[in-house]
ROTI-671570 format. One record per residue (C-alpha): x, y, z; residue number from 1. Coordinates in pm, whole numbers. Example, Ala and Ser with C-alpha at 12.3 -4.5 7.8 and 13.67 -1.06 7.14 Angstrom:
2
PT       xx       yy       zz     i
PT     1230     -450      780     1
PT     1367     -106      714     2
***
This chain:
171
PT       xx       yy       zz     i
PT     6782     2505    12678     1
PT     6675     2835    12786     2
PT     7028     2955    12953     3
PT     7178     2811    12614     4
PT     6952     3054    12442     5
PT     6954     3346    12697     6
PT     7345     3327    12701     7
PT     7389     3328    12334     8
PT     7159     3573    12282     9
PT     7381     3801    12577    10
PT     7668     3691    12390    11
PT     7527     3808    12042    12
PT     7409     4176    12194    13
PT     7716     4201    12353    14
PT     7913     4151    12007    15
PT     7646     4342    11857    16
PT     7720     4661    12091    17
PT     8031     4662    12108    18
PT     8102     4646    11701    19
PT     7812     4808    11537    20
PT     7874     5068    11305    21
PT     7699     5393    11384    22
PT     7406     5286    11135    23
PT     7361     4919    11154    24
PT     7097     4769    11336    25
PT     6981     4400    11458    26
PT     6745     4160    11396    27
PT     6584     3824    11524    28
PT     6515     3614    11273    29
PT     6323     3270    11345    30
PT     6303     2989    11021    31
PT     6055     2717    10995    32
PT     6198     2469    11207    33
PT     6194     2757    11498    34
PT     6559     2824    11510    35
PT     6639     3190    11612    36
PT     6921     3400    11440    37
PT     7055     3716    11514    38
PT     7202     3922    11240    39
PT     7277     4250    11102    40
PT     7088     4148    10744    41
PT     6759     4193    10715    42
PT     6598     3869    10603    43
PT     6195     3790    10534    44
PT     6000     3726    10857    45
PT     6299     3910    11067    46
PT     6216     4162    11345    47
PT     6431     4487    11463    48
PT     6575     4418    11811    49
PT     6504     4720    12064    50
PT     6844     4647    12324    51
PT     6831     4846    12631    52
PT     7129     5035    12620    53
PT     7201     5028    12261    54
PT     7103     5316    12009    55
PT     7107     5195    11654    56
PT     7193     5526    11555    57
PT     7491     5712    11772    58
PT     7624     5950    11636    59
PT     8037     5941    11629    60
PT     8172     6169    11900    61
PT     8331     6501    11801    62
PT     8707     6540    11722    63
PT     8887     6708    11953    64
PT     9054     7045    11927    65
PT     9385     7047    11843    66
PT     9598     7238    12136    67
PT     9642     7640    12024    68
PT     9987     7746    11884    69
PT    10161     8055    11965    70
PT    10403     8196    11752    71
PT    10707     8372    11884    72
PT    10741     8712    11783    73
PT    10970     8741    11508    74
PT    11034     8393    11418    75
PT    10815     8171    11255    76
PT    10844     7913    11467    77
PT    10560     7767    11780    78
PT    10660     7895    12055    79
PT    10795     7580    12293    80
PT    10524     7464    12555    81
PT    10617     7495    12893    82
PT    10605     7209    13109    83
PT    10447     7369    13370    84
PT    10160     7603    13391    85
PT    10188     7915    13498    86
PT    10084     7931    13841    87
PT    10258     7599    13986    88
PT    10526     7591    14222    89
PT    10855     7621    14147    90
PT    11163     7458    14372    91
PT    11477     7618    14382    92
PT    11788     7383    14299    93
PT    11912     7349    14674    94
PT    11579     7280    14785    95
PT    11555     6997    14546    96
PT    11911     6876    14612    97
PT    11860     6822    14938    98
PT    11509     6655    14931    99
PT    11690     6391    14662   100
PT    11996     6379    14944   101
PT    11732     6278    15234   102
PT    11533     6051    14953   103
PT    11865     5919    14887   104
PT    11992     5847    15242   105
PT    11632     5664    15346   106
PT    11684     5416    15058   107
PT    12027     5355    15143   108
PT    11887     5289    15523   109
PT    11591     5093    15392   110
PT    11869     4886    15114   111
PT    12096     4808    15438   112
PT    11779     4665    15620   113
PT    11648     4483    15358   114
PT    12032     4297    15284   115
PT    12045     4194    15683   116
PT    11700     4072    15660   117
PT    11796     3899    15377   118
PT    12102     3773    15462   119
PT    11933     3632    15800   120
PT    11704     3483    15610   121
PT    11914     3280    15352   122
PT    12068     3117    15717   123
PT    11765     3063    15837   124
PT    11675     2905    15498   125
PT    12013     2682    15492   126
PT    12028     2634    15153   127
PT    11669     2435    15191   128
PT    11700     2232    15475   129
PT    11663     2482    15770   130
PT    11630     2271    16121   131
PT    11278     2152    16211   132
PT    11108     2296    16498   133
PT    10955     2081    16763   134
PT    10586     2121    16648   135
PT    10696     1965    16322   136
PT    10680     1666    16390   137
PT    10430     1606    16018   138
PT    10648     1627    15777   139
PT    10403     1825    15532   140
PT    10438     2125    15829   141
PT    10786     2130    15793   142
PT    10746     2170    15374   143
PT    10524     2385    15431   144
PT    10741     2608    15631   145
PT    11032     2575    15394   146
PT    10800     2647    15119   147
PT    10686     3013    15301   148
PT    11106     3103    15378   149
PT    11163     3028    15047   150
PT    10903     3297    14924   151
PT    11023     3524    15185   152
PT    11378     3524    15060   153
PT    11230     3544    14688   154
PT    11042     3873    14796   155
PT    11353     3992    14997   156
PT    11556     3967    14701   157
PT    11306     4159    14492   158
PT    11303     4435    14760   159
PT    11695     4443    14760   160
PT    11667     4475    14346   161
PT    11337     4736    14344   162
PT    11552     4928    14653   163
PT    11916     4930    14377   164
PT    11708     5068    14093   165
PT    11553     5338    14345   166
PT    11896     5455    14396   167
PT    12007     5448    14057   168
PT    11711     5636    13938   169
PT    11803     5962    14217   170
PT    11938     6255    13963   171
***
């Protein structure tokens, strides 16, 4: 009974918190039979709840500034903001071309790997009936171990697809 009571009354504060309006506040109420209600109304023979962590009366948090405009002399137009700040690092194009060239050639490696582990996998696999080893003699061992090349050619395949897109994505 108490847990019932402790974890509605959690359950109520909880709500309470995390939609009260700025200047609402709660109370426990208890009727004649002793049953206990929590609401935001306040009824004869109700008491203000003090919650630990809850102020009745927050005050809303501050809008924020908008970001400064800068005009461009002689137009009326904003001025357009620059995607980088002032003092960050710039790359030269050839730098950058050949850093996407090296990115580029390690994925290709990497997408080469990942097909011949595949590939060596699916004949492992043999289309779900790969041969059983000699400690397999329970059958549920040799599932099992069908089961776990199964997810490993699931996951290879994945790599293979995440490895393409990689590729794709290089400018």
């Amino acid at each position: 009974m108490t847990s019932c009571f402790l974890l509605r009354l959690l359950l109520l504060a909880g709500l309470a918190v995390h939609e009260a309006r700025a200047d609402s506040v709660i109370y426990k109420c208890v009727d004649q039979n002793g049953r206990v209600e929590f609401t935001d109304i306040n009824k004869p023979g109700c008491k203000v709840l003090d919650l630990p962590g809850y102020v009745a009366s927050t005050p809303a948090p501050a809008p924020r500034a908008a970001p400064a405009v800068t005009m461009r002399q002689g137009a009326g137009r904003p001025a357009a903001a620059s995607p980088n700040p002032a003092g960050f690092p710039r790359v030269d194009t050839a730098t950058q071309k050949a850093r996407d060239d090296d990115r580029r050639t390690i994925l290709e490696d990497e997408l080469r790997a990942e097909e011949r582990k595949l590939a060596d996998l699916k004949r492992d696999y043999n289309n779900g009936e790969p041969e059983r080893q000699g400690n397999e003699k329970n059958y549920a061992k040799y599932q099992e171990r069908v089961a776990q090349m199964r997810d490993n050619i699931g996951r290879s395949e994945k790599n293979v697809e995440a490895l393409k897109r990689e590729i794709a994505n290089i400018k």
